[in-house]
C-alpha positions as a Markdown table, in Angstrom:
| # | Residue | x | y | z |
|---|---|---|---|---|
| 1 | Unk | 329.1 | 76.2 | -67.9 |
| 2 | Unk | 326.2 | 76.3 | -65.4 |
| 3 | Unk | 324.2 | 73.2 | -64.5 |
| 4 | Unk | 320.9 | 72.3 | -66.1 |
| 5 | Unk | 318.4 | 73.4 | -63.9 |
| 6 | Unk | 316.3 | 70.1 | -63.1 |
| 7 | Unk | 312.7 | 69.5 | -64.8 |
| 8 | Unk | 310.6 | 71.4 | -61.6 |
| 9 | Unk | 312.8 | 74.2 | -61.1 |
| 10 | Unk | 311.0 | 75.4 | -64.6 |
| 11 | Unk | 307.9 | 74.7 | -63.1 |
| 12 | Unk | 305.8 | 73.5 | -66.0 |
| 13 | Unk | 303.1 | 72.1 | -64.3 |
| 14 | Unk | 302.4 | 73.9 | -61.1 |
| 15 | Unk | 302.5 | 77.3 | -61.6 |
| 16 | Unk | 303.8 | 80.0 | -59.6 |
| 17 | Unk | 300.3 | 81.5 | -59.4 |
| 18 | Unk | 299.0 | 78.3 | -57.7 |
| 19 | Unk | 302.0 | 78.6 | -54.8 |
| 20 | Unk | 300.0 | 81.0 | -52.7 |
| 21 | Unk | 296.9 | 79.2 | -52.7 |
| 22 | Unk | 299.2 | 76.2 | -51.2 |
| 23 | Unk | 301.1 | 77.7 | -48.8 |
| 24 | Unk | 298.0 | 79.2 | -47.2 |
| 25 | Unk | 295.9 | 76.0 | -47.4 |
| 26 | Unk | 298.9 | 73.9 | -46.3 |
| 27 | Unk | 299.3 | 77.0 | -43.5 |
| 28 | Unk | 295.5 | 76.5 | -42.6 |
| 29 | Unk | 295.9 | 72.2 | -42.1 |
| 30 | Unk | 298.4 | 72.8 | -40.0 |
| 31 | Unk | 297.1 | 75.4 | -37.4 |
| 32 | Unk | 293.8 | 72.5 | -37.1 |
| 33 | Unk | 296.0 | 68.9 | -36.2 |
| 34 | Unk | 294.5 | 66.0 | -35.4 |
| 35 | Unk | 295.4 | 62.8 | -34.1 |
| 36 | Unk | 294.3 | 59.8 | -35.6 |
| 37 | Unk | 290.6 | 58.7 | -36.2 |
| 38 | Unk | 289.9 | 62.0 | -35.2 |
| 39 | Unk | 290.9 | 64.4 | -37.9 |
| 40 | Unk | 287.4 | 65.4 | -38.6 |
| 41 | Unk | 288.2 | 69.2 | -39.4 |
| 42 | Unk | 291.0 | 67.9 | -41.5 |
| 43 | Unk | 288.8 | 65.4 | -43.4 |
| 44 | Unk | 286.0 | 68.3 | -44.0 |
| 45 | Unk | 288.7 | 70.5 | -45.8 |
| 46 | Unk | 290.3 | 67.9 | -47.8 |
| 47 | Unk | 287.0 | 67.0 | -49.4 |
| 48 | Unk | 285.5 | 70.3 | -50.1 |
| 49 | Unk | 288.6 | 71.1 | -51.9 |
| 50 | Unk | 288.2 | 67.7 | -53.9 |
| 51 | Unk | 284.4 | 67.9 | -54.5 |
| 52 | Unk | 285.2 | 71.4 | -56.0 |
| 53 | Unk | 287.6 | 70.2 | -58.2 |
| 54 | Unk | 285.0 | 67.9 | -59.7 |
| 55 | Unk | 286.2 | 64.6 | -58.3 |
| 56 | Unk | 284.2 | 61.7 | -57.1 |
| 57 | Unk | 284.5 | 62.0 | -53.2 |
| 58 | Unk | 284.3 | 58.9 | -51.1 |
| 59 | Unk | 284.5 | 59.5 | -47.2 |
| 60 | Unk | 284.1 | 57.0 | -44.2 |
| 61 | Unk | 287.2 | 54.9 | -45.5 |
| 62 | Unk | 288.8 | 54.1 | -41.4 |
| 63 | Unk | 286.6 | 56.7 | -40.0 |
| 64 | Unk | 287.8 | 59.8 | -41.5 |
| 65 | Unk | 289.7 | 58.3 | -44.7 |
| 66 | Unk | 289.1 | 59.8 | -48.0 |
| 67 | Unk | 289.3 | 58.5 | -51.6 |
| 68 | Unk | 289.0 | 61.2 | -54.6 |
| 69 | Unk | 288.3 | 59.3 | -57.9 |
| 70 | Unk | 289.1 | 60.9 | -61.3 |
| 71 | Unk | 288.4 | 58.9 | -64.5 |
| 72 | Unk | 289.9 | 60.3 | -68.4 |
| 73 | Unk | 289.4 | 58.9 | -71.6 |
| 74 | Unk | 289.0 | 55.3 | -72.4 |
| 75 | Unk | 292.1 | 53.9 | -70.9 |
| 76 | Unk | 291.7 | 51.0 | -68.0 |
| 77 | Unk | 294.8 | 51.7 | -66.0 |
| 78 | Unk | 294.4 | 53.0 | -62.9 |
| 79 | Unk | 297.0 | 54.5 | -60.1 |
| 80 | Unk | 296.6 | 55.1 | -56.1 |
| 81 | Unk | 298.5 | 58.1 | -54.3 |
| 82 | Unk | 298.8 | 58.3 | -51.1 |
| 83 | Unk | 298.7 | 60.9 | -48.6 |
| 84 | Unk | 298.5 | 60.6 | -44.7 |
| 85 | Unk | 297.2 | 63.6 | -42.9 |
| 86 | Unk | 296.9 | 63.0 | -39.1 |
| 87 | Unk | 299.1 | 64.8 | -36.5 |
| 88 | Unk | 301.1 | 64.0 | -33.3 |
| 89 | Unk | 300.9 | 64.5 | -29.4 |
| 90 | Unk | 303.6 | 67.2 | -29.6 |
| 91 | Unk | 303.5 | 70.9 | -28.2 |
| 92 | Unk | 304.4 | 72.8 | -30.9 |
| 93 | Unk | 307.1 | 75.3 | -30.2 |
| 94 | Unk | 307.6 | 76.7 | -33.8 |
| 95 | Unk | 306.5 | 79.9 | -33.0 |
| 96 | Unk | 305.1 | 80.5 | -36.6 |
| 97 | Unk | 301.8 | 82.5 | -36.5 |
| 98 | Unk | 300.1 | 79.8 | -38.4 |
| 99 | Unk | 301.5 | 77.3 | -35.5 |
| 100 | Unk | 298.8 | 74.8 | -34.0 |
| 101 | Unk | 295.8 | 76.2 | -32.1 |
| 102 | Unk | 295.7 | 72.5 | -30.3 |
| 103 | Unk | 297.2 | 72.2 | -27.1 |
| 104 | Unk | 299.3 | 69.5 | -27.5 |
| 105 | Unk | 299.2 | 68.7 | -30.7 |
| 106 | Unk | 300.7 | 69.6 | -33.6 |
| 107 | Unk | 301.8 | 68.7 | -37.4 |
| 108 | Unk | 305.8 | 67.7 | -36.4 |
| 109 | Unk | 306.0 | 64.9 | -39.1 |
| 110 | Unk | 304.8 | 67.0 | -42.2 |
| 111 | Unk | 301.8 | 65.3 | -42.8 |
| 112 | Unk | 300.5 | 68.5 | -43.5 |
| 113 | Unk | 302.5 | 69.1 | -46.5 |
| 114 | Unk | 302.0 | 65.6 | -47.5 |
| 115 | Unk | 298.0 | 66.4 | -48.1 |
| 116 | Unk | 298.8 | 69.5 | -49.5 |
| 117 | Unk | 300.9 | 68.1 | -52.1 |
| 118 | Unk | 299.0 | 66.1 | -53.5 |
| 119 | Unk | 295.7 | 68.2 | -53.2 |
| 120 | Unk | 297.8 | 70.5 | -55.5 |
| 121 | Unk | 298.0 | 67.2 | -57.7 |
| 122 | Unk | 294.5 | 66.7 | -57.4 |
| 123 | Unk | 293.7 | 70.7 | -59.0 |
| 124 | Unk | 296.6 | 70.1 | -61.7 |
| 125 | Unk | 295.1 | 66.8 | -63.1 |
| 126 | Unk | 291.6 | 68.0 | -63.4 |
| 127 | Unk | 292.7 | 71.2 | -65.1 |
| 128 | Unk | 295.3 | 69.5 | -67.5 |
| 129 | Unk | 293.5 | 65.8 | -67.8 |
| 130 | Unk | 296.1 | 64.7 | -69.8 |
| 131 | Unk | 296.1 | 61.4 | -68.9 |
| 132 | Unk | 294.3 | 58.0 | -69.8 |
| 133 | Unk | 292.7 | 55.9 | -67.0 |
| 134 | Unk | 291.6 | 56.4 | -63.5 |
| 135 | Unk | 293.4 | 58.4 | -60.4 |
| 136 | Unk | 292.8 | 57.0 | -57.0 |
| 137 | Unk | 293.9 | 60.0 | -54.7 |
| 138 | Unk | 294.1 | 58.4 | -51.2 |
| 139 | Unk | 294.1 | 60.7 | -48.2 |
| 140 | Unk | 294.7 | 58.5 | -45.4 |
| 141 | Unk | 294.3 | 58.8 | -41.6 |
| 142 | Unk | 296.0 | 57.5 | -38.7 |
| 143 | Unk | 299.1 | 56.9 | -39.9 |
| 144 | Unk | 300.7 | 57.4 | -36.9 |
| 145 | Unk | 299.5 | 55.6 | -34.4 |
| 146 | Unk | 296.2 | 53.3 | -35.5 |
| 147 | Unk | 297.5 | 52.1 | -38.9 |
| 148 | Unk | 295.2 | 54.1 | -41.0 |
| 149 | Unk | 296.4 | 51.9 | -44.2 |
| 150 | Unk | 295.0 | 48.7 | -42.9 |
| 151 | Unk | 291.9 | 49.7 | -41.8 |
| 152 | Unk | 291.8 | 51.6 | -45.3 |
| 153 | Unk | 292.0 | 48.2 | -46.8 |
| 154 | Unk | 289.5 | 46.5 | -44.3 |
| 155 | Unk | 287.1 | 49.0 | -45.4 |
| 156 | Unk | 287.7 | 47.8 | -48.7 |
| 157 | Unk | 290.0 | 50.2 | -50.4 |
| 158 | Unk | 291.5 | 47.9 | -53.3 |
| 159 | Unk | 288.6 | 46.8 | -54.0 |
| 160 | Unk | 286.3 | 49.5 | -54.1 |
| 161 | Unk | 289.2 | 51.6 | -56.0 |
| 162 | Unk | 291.3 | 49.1 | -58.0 |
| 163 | Unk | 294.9 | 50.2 | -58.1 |
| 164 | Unk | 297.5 | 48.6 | -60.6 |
| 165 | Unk | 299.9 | 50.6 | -58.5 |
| 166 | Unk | 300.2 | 53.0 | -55.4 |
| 167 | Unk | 302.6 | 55.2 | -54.6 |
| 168 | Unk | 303.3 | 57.1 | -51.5 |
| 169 | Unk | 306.6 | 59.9 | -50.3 |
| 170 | Unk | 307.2 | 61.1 | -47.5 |
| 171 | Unk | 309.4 | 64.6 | -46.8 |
| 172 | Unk | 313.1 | 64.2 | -45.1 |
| 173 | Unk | 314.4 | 68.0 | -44.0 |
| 174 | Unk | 317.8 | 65.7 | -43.9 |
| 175 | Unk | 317.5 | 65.6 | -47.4 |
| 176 | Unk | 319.1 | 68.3 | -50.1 |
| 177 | Unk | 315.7 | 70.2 | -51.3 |
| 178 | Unk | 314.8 | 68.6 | -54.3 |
| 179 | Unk | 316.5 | 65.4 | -54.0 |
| 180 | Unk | 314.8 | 61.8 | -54.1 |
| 181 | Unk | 315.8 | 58.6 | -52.3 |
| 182 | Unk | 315.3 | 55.4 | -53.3 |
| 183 | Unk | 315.2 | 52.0 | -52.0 |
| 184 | Unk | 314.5 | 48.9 | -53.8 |
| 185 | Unk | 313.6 | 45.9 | -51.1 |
| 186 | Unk | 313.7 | 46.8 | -47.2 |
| 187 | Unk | 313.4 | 49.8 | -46.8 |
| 188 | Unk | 311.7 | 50.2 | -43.4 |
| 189 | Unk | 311.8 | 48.3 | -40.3 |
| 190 | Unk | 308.6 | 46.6 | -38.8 |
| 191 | Unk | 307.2 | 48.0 | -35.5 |
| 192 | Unk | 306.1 | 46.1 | -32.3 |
| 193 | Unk | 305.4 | 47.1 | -29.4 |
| 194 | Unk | 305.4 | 45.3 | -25.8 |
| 195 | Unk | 304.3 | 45.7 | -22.1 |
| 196 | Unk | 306.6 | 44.2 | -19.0 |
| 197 | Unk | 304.5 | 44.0 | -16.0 |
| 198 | Unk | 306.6 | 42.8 | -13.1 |
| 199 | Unk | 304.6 | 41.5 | -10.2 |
| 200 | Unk | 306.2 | 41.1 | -7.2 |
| 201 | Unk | 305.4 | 42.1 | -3.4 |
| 202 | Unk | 305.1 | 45.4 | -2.0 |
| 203 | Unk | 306.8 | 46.0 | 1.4 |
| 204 | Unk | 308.3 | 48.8 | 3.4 |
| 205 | Unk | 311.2 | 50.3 | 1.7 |
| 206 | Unk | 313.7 | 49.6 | 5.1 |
| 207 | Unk | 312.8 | 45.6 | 5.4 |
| 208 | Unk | 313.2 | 44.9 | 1.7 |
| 209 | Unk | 313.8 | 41.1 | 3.0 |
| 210 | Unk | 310.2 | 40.9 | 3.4 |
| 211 | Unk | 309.1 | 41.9 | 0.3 |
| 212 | Unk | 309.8 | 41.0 | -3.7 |
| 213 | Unk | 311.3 | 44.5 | -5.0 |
| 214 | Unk | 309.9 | 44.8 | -8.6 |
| 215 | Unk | 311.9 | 47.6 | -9.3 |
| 216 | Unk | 315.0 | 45.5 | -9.0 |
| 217 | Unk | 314.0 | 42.4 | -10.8 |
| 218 | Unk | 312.7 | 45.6 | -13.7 |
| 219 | Unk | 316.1 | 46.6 | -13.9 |
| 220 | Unk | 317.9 | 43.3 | -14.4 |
| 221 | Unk | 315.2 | 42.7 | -17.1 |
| 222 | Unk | 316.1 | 46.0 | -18.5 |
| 223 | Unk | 319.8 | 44.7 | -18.7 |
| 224 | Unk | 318.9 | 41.5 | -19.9 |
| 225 | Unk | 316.9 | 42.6 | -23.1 |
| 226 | Unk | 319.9 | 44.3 | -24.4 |
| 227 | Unk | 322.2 | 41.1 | -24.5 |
| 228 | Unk | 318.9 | 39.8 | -26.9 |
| 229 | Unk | 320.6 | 42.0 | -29.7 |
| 230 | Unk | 324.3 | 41.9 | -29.0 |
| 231 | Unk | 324.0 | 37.9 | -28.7 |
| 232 | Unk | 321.3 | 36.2 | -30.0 |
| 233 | Unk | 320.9 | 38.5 | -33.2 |
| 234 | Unk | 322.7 | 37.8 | -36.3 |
| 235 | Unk | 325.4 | 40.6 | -36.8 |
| 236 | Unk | 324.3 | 41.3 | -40.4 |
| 237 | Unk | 320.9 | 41.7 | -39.6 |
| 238 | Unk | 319.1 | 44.9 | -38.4 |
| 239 | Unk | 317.4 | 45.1 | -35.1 |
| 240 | Unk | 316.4 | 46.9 | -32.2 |
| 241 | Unk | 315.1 | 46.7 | -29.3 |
| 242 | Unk | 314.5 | 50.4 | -26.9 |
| 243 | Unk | 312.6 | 50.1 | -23.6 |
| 244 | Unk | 310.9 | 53.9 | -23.6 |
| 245 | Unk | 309.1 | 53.6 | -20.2 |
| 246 | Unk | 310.1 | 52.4 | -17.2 |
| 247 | Unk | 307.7 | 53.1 | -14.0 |
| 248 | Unk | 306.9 | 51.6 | -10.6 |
| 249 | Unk | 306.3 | 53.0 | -7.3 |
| 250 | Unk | 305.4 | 56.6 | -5.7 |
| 251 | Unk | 307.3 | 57.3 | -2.4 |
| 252 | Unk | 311.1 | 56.5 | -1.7 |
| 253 | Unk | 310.4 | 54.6 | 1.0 |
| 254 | Unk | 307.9 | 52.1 | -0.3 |
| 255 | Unk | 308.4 | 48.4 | -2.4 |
| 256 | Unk | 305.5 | 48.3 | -4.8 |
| 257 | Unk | 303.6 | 45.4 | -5.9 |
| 258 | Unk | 304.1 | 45.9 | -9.8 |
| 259 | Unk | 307.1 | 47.6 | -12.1 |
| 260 | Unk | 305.9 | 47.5 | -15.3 |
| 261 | Unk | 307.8 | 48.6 | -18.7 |
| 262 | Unk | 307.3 | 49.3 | -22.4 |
| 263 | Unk | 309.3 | 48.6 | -25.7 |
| 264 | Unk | 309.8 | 49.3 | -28.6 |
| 265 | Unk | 311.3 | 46.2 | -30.9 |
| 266 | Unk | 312.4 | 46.9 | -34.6 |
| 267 | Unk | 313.3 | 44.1 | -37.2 |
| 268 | Unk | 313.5 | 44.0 | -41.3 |
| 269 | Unk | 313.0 | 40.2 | -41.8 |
| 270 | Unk | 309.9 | 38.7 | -41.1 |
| 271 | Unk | 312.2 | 35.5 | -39.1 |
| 272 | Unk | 313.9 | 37.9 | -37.2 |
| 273 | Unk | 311.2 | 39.6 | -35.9 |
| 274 | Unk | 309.5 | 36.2 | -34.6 |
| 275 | Unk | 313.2 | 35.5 | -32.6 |
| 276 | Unk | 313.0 | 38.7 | -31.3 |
| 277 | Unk | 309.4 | 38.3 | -29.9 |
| 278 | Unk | 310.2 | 34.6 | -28.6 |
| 279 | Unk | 313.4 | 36.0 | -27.0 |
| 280 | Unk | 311.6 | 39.0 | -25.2 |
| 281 | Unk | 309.3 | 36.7 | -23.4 |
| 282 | Unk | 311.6 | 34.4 | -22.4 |
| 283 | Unk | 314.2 | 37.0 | -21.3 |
| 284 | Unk | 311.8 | 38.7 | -19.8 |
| 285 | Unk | 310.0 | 35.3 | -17.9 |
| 286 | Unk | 313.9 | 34.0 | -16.8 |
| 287 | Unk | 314.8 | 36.6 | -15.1 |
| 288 | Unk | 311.4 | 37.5 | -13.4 |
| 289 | Unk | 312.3 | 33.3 | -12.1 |
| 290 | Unk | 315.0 | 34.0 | -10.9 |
| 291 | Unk | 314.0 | 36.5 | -8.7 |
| 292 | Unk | 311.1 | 34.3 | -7.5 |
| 293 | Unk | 308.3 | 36.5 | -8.7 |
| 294 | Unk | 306.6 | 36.2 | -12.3 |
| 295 | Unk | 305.6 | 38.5 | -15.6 |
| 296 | Unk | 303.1 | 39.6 | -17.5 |
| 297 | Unk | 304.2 | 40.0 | -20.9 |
| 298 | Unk | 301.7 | 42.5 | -23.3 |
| 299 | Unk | 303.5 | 41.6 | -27.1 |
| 300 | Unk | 302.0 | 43.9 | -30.0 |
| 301 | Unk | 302.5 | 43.2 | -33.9 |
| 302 | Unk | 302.2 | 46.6 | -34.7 |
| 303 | Unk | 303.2 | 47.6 | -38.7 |
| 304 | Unk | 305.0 | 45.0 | -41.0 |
| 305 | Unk | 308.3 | 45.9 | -43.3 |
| 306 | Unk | 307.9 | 47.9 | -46.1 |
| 307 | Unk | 309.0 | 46.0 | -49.4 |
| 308 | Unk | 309.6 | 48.2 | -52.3 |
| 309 | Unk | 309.0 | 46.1 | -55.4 |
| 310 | Unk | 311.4 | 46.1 | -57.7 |
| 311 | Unk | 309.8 | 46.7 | -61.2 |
| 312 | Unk | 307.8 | 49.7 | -59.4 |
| 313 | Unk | 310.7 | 51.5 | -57.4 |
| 314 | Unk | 312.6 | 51.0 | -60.6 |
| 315 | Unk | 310.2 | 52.6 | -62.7 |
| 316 | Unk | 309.8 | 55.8 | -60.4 |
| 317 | Unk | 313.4 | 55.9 | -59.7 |
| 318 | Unk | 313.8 | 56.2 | -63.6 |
| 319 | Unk | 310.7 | 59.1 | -63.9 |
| 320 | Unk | 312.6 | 60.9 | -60.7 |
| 321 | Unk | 315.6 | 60.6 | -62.5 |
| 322 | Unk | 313.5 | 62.5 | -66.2 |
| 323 | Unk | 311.8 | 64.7 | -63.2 |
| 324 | Unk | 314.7 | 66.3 | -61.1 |
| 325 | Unk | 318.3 | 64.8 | -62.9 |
| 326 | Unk | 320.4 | 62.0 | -62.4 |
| 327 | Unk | 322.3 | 64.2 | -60.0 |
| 328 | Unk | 319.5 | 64.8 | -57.5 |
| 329 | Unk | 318.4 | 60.9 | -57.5 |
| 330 | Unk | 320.2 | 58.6 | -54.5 |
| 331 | Unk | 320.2 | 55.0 | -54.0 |
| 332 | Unk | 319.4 | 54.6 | -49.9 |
| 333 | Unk | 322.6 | 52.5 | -48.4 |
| 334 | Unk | 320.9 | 51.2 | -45.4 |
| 335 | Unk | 317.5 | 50.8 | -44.4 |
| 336 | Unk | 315.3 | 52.8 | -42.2 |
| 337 | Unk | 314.7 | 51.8 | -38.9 |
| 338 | Unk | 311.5 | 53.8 | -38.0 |
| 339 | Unk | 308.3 | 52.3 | -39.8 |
| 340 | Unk | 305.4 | 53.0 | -41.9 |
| 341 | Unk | 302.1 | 51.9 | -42.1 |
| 342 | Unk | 302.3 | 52.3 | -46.3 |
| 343 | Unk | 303.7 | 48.5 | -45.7 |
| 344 | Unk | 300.0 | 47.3 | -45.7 |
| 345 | Unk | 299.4 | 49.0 | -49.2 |
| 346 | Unk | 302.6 | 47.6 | -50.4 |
| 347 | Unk | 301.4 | 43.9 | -48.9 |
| 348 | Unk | 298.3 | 43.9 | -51.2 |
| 349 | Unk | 299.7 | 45.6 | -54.4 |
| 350 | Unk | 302.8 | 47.0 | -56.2 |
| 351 | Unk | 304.2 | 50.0 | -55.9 |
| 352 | Unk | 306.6 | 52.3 | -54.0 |
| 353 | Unk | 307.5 | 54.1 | -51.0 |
| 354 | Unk | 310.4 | 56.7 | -50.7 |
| 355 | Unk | 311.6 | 60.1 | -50.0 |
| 356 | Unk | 311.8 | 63.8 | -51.3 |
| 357 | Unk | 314.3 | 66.2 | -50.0 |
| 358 | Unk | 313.0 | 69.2 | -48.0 |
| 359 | Unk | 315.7 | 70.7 | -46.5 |
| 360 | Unk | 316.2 | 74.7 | -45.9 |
| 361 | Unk | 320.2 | 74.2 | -44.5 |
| 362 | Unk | 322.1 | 72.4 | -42.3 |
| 363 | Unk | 320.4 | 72.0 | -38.9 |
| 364 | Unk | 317.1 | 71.6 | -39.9 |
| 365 | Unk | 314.9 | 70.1 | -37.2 |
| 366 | Unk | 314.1 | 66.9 | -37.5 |
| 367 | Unk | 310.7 | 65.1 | -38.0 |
| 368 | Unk | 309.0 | 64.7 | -34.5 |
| 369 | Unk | 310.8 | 67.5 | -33.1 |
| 370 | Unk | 308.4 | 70.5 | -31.6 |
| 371 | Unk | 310.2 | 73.1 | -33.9 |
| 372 | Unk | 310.0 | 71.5 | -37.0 |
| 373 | Unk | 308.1 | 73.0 | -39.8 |
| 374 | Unk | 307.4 | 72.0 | -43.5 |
| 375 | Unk | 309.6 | 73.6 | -45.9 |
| 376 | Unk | 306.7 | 75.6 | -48.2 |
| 377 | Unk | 309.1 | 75.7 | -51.4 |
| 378 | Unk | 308.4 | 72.1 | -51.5 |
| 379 | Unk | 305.1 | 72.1 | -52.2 |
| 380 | Unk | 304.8 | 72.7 | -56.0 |
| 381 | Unk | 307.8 | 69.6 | -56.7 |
| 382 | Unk | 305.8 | 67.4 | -54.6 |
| 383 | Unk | 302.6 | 68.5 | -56.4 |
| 384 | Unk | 304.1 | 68.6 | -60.2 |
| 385 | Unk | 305.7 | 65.1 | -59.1 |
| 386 | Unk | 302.7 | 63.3 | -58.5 |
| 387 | Unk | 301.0 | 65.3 | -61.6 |
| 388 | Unk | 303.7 | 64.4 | -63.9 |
| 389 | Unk | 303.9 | 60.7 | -62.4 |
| 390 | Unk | 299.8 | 60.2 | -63.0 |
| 391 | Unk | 300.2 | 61.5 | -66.6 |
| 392 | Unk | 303.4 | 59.2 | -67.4 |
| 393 | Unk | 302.2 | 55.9 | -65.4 |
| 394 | Unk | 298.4 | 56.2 | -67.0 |
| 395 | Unk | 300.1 | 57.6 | -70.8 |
| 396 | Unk | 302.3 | 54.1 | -71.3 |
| 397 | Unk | 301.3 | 50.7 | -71.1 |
């Protein structure tokens, strides 16, 4: 006996005849990328296909942030999706003919296909308006770099557009298509960021005696950081710490006056992530001593954890469950290292955060990889998701 096909294979809320229209708007957002704060083309397409759909458009939110409003009925409940829409500083090497027409810059996370999604939401909802209550559709910048989310909020984004809940996905092309992930808690690592600027005293490269090398005194710190998680972090708990840049000098035979590094430090709990910051400095100070020259330590808070809630990821984990089958519905194992700036939202109300399969095989690229490419079929679950979620979250007290 064959398998049920799941809810969105039947398609019931986005139709087939609404797949071209989103492939070639989802084709036409990704041949314009943007990086953050600056995704003014972006932002202009996003809200003329809102404002045509009869929403209440709101723009300005962290530069070029948008907020579409839709209000049914008489019911007081209201619901935030999210959708980021900036690019990265990637050369794209895709080759589709769609494929960026910015050097050096391209749509390698799926951000893309996160805007399109849920701009197919957007048309569904204001056809169907089945629903009771108010639909905050939140198009967010600068997730990548600039934190979009929080300056979202600064501008005033929960309060301006009250939100009983938001909810936000992201596409994994490591995912079976059609699949949802789950994870209740941490679910993604907070990101820091730091600067290691070794001053010592520059010299000729054959009378090193005279000078402080460093380079040298770069490389034992180098060595140093990586006892910091091997030895002073608990076993159990999650952490890491990458040093992504490591420059100094510009001719073979010649000590320079400064080395200077940058890192990268990852940690789930909120205590760990203070010992790893104390332990960085004073790693980074020691051994800077004991070479007799000094630091200058640059330490970023960068993005906190993300904290699913538990009534909320429960509650969409059930509806994926309804939406897709119980078979196509995973609890996550371990948490995600790389981070999200969603963690704001999730800081300041409930909600939940997780991940819809997008893959086409077995060696799909990866997110941030110059060939990767959003997986079009994709776009009519994501949209009938968030259509079907709206309806069912706004429909039952």
């Amino acid at each position: 006996m064959a398998a049920p096909k799941p809810h969105w294979a039947n398609m019931t809320v986005v139709t087939t005849n609404l797949l071209p229209d989103l492939v070639a708007l989802r084709h036409h957002l990704h041949s314009i990328p943007e990086i953050g704060l600056s995704e003014f083309k972006t932002s202009d397409v996003i809200a003329n296909e809102l404002t045509s759909l009869g929403y209440e458009v709101t723009r300005g939110l962290a530069k070029t942030g948008i907020v579409a409003s839709l209000t049914n009925g008489n019911g007081t409940k209201s619901i935030g999706i999210r959708a980021d829409f900036d690019a990265l500083p990637i050369s794209e090497q895709t080759g589709a003919d769609y494929a960026s027409t910015h050097p050096g810059v391209m749509h390698a996370c799926g951000h893309d296909g996160h805007t399109t999604i849920l701009l197919g939401a957007a048309r569904m909802l204001a056809e169907r308006r089945n629903f009771e209550g108010t639909v905050h559709l939140i198009f967010q910048p600068a997730e990548e770099n600039f934190g979009g989310a929080k300056l979202m909020m600064e501008d005033g984004l929960f309060t301006r557009f009250p939100c009983d809940a938001v909810f936000g996905l992201h596409n994994e092309p490591s995912l079976p298509f059609g699949n949802f992930a789950f994870r209740e808690g941490q679910m993604m690592a907070a990101a820091d960021e730091c600067k290691i600027t070794v001053v010592g005293r520059g010299g000729h490269g054959a009378e090193p005696h005279l000078a402080a090398d460093p380079i040298v005194c770069g490389a034992s710190i180098i060595m140093a950081l990586q006892t910091i998680i091997s030895r002073n972090t608990h076993p159990s708990q999650p952490a890491v710490i990458t040093v992504g840049t490591f420059n100094g000098g510009d001719a073979s035979n010649v000590i320079p006056e400064r080395a200077e590094m940058c890192l990268t430090v990852r940690a789930l709990d909120p205590d760990a992530r203070d010992d790893l910051e104390e332990r960085v400095r004073t790693v980074a100070k020691g051994q800077a001593a004991s070479y007799g020259m000094h630091v200058e330590v640059d330490y970023e808070r960068f993005y906190p954890p993300l904290v699913n809630p538990k009534a909320e990821t429960a509650y969409v984990r059930a509806f994926a469950q309804r939406f897709a089958g119980a078979d196509k519905v995973h609890d996550m194992l371990h948490p995600i290292m790389g981070s999200e700036d969603f963690s704001y939202f999730l800081e300041e109300r409930p909600g939940c955060y997780f991940l819809m399969g997008t893959a086409r095989g077995e060696n799909d690229p990866p997110l941030h990889h110059p060939k990767y490419d959003f997986n079009d079929d994709a776009l009519p679950v994501g949209a009938a998701f968030w259509t079907e979620l709206v309806e069912d979250f706004l429909t039952h007290p």
